[in-house]
N, C-alpha and C positions, 0 to 999 in steps of 0.2 A: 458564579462568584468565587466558586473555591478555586476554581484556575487562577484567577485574577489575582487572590491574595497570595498563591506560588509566586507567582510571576514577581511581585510587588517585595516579596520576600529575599526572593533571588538577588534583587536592584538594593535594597539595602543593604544587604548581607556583602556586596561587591564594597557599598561605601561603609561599610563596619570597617571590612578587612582594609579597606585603602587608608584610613583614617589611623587606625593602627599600626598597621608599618611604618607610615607616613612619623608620625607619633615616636614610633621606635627608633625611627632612621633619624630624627631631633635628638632623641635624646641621648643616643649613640654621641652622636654629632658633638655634643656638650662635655658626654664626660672622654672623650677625646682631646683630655686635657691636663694638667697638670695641677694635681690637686691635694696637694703637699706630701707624696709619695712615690717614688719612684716605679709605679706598678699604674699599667693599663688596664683596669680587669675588663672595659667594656666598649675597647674598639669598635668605630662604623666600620671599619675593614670586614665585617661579617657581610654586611651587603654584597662589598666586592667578592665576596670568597662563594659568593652564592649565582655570581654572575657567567654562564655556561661558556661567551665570547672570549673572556679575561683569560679563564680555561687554557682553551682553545689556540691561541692566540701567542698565551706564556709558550707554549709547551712547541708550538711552530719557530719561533724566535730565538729562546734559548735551549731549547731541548730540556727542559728541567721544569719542576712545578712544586708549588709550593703545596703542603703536604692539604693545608686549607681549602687550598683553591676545588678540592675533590669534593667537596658539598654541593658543589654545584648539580653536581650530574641530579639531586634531588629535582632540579627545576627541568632536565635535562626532560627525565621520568614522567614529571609530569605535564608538561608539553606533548610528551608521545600520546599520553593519555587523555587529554583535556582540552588540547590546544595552547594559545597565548597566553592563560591564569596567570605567569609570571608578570605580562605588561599591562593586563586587565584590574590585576587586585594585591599585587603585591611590589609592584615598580613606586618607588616614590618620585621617581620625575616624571610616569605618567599620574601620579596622582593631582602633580601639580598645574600637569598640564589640564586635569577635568577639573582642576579648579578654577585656574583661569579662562578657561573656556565655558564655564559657567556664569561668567557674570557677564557675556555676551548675550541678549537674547535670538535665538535662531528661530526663525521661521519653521513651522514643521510644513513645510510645502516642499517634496525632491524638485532638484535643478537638475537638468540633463548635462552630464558629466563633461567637466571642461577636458582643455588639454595639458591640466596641470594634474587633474585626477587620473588619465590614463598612464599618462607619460611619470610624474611623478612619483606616483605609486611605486616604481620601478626602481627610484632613484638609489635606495637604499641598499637593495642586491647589488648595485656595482659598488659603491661604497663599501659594502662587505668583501665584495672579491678583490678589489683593489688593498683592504686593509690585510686580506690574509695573502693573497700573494706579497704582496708588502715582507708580512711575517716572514714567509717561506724562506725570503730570501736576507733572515736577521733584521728586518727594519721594521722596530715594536713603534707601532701609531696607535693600537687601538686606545688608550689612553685620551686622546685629544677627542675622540666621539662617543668611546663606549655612555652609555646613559649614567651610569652608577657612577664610575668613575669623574667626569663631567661635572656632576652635581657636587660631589662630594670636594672636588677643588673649587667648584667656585664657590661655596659657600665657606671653604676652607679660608678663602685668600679674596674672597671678596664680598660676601653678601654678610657673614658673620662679622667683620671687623668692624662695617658700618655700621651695621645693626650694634655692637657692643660700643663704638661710639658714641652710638644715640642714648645710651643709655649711659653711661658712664658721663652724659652731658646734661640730660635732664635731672640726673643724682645731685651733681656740682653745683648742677644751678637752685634744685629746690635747700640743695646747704647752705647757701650763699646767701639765701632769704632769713637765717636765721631766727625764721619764728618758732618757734620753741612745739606747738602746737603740729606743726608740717614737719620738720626731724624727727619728732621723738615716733616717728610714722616711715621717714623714709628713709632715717638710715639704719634701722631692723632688715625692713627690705632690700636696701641695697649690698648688707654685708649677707643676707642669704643670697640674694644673687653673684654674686661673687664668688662666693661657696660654691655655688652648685651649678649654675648656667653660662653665667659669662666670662671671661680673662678678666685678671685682677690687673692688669694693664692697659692700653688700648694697643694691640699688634697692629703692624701695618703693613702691606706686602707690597714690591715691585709689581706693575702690572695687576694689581689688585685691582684697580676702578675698570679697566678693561675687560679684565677676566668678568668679574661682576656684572657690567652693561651687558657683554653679549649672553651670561647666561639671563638676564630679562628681556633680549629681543629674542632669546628663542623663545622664550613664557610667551612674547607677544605677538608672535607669529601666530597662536590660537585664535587672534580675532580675525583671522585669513581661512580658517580650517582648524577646526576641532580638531588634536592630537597633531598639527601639523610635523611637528618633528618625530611622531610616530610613524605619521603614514608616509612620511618622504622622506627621513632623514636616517635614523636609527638603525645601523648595524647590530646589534642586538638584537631587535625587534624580528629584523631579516633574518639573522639565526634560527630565532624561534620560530618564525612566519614559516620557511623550510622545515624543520621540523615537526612541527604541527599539520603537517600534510598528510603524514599518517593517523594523526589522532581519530581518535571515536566517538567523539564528543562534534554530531552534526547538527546544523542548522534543519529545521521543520518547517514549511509552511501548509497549513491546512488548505487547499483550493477552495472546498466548500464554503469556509467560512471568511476567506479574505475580501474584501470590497473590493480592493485595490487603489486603495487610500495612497499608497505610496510612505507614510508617514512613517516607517520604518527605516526608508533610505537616506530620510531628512533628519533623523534621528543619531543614527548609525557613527561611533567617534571614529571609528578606525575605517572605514569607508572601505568594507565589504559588502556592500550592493546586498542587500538580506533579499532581495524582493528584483524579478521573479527569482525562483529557486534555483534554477539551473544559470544563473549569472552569481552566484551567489561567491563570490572569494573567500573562503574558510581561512586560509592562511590570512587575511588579513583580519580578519573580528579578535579582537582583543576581550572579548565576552564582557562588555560592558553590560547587556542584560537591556539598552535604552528599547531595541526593537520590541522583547516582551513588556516594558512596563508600556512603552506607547501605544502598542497594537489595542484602536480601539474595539474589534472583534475578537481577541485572545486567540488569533488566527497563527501568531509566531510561537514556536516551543524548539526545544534541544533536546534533537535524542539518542541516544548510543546504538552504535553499527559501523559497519565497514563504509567509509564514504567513497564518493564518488571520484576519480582522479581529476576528472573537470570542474568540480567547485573546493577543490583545493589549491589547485595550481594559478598563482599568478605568471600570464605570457610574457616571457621574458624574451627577448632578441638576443636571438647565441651572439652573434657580432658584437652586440655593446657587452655581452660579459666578458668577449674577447680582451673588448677593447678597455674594460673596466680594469681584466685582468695585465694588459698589456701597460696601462698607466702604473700600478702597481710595481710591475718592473722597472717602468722609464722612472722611477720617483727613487730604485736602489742609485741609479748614476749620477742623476741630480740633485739626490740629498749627499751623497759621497763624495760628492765634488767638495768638499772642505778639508783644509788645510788641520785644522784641528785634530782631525784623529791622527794624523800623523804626525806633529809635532805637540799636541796638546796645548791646554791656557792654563798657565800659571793660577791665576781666577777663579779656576773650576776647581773648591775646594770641597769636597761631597762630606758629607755625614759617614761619622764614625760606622763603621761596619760595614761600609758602601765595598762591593767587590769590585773586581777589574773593570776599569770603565768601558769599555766594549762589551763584557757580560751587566753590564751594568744598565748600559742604553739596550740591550736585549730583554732585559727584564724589568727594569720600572716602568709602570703605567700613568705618572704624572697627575695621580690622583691626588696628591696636598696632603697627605695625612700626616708627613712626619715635619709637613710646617706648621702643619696648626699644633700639631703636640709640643713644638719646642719652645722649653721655656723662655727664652731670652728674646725670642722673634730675629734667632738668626739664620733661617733656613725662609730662602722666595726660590722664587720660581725662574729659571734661566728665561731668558731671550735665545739668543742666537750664539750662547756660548760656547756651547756644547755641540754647537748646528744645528739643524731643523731638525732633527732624528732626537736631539737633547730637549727639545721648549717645553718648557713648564717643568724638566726633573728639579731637583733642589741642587741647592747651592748654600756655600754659608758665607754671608758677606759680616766679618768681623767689626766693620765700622756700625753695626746695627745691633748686631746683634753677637754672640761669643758661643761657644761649644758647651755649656755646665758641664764639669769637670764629672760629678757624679753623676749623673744622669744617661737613660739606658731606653729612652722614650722613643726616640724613633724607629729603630731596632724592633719596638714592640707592636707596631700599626703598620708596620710595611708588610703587604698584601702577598709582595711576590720574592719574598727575600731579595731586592736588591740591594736593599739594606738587610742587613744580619744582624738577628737579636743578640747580642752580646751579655756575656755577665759582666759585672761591673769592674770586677779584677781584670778583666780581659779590654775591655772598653777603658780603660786607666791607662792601659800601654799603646795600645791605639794610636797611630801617627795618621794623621790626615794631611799633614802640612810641615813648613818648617818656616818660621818669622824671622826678618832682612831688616836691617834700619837703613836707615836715608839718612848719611850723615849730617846732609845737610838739611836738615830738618830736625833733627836731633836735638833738641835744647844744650845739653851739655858738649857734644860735641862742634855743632854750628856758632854758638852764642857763650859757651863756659859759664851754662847756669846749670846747677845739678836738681836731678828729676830722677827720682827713685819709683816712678807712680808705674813702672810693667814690671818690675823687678817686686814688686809689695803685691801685687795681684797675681804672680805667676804661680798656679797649683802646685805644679809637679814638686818632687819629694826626691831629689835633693832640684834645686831651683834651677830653671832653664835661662832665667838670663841671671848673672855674675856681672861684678864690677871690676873695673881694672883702675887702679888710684891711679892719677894723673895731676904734680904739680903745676900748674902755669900762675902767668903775669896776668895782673888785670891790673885798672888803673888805682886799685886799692890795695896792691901787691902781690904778693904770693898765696894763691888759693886753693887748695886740692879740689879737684872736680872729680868726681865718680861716673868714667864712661862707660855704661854700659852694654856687654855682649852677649849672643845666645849660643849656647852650648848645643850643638844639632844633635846630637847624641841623646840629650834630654828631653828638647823640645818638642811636644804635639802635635802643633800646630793650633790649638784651641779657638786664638783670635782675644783672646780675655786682654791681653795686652796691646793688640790695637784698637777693642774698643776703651778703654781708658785712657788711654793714650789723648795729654792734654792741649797737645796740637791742633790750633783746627784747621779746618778745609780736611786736608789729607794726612792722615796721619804719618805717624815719623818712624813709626815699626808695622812693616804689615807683614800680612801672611798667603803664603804662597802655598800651590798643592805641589810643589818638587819637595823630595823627600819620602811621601806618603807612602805607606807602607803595601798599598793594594797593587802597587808596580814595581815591576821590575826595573824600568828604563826612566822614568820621571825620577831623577838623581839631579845635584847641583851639578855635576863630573859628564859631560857628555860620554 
């Protein structure tokens, strides 16, 4: 009985800790936000900074690492020692995944291993080689797979805004009932949530419902296989799975005392075959603990020693890593095959601090952190602006959203410095851009109606757009019209002035990234 309750201890003690981070990594999530002070004190970017791939990955890409990113080696350590404990009890997307994988119920009867369990198993090491040859050769992907990363955009730019929707929609409606009884209840609660958990707006992101969907068909690919995106997909996991080959933390199976139930392998999330011992895949047990609490003879244990090189090692085929590694390469000619890095997109207007956009796409990992942090919801996620090597960095589309003049928020959650924390004096001078009017769209210019509304919004100190008086005829006479211009010398680029801008469809001043300060060659002046 006293093994039993080890055992039983061990398995809770896994869902303390998952439930916890799990927990953390919310509420990280939350106050990742802007909450009426210019200071982040409690970034989810610790997640990423704890992630060994990210690592790894920055430092092959751009040769440079952010001073953060060096906490990892913490999970490095203990993977040498432990095994997987990173993707077992402290991953929040494998938490998620033994969540929804829980409300499945499985058989504890093993099936004789398909040809998705051999073969797939595997898929993930090419994956990996393919993302670090990638790196080797400057082209940063881990971003679009890494697990942390992954999670932390899509809830970024898609699962959060719905979610804040949802509620910012049942708020409205229970106000709209004005019973006196139901308010005097739900909008205490809705101004603390406001406060503390949700956006005091509803943000909305480009590609949001997309992003969102696929991160719940990976959730739903559990009901195909427990941890399915662990055990097949996860280039992190792979890291770790390697790693964890030397660990000394091994699987035990008593012979005397197993029936050979099998009910450990029907068990098993990460599909390390516990059962018999010498098939046993160590790199893949994520030490979920299900074999010990299931073993109805208390036949499975973990013991420390030098393991075995054969129930560590998953059989990989040199050729597909070849060839894993050889796609990797084929992906620098075919992602570089665009037009854009050599002549750039106007479009691609980056967040203040952003470095050279070549070191730029070398170092962001498209994790969403500095969009969910921006006040104004004007930073999404690129398309194909920036090319495939760009999708999902940030962008600031002015007609949505504007730059806050004071604010130093993005700067402050970017994981790998491709943004630069800036001080605010410094971030004040900051050019990202420089705004063009459209004559002919122009109210005063097109029509001789005078519109003072980008010239009354524009921050800067002495003002970036000026008037130039201009008498004309109209059928009412003689009428000074005030045309307005921008002084480039002055101008930002902020955006504050095309999103006001009372034109609609398209606005009649927009903003452009020539000018910006992070280049050399992006000038109006070929």
């Amino acid at each position: 009985m006293a093994a039993k309750k080890t055992i039983s201890t061990l398995k809770r003690a896994r869902i303390i800790s998952q439930t916890l981070f799990l927990v953390l990594f919310f509420f990280l999530l939350a106050k990742t936000e802007y909450h009426g002070t210019d200071i982040i004190a409690y970034p989810v970017k610790i997640f990423l900074e704890l992630d060994p791939l990210i690592l790894i990955t920055t430092f092959l890409a751009s040769h440079k690492v952010a001073v953060g990113l060096f906490w990892s080696l913490i999970f490095v350590v203990l993977t040498l020692v432990l095994g997987r404990v990173f993707c077992g009890w402290f991953c929040p997307f494998g938490a998620l995944h033994d969540f929804v994988g829980s409300l499945k119920k499985w058989k504890k009867k093993a099936k004789p291993e398909t040809r998705l369990d051999t073969i797939g198993v595997k898929v993930k090491y090419y994956i990996l080689a393919a993302i670090l040859i990638a790196a080797v050769f400057q082209i940063h992907l881990v971003g679009i797979l890494d697990p942390i990363a992954l999670t932390i955009r899509s809830f970024a730019v898609g699962i959060s805004p719905a979610i804040n929707y949802l509620i910012h929609g049942v708020f409205d409606l229970l106000y709209r009932t004005d019973i006196g009884a139901i308010t005097a209840v739900s909008e205490p609660a809705y101004e603390w949530l406001r406060n503390n958990l949700i956006s005091f707006g509803k943000p909305t992101f480009q590609q949001g419902s997309f992003i969102g969907l696929l991160f719940l068909g990976l959730l739903a690919l559990n009901f195909v296989r427990r941890r399915f995106w662990c055990r097949y997909l996860c280039p992190a996991g792979a890291l770790l799975a390697l790693l964890s080959r030397f660990s000394f933390l091994n699987h035990k199976i008593a012979n005397e005392a197993c029936n050979d139930c099998k009910i450990c392998i029907a068990t098993c999330s990460g599909g390390a075959r516990p059962y018999p011992e010498e098939e046993w895949r160590g790199s893949e047990c994520v030490l979920c603990m299900s074999c010990h609490s299931s073993c109805p003879t208390q036949a499975v244990s973990y013991v420390f020693g030098k393991p075995e090189p054969s129930q560590r090692r998953t059989d990989l085929k040199r050729r597909y890593v070849f060839q894993a590694g050889g796609a990797g390469i084929a992906s620098l000619a075919l992602i570089r095959l665009n037009p854009v890095r050599e002549t750039g997109n106007a479009q691609l207007v980056r967040p203040p601090g952003s470095v050279e956009e070549q070191e730029f796409l070398k170092r962001c990992i498209k994790c969403g952190e500095c969009m969910k942090v921006c006040i104004t919801n004007g930073l999404h996620p690129t398309f194909l602006q920036a090319g495939f090597e760009g999708i999902w960095s940030p962008v600031l589309i002015p007609r949505i959203g504007y730059c806050e003049f004071n604010c130093t928020l993005c700067g402050q959650v970017c994981p790998t410095d491709a943004i630069e924390h800036l001080d605010l004096e410094a971030k004040l001078k900051r050019k990202i851009g420089l705004a063009f009017f459209d004559q002919n769209r122009c109210l005063p210019y097109a029509f001789g109606i005078n519109c003072i509304v980008c010239e009354e919004h524009c921050p800067t100190s002495p003002k970036a757009i000026v008037f130039e008086h201009k008498t004309v005829v109209t059928e009412e006479g003689e009428m000074e019209i005030k045309l307005p211009l921008v002084v480039p010398d002055v101008c930002i680029g902020c955006g504050i002035c095309e999103y006001v801008c009372p034109v609609g469809e398209k606005a009649a001043i927009r903003v452009s990234s020539v000018g910006e300060d992070r280049s050399d060659t992006n000038r109006i002046l070929l």
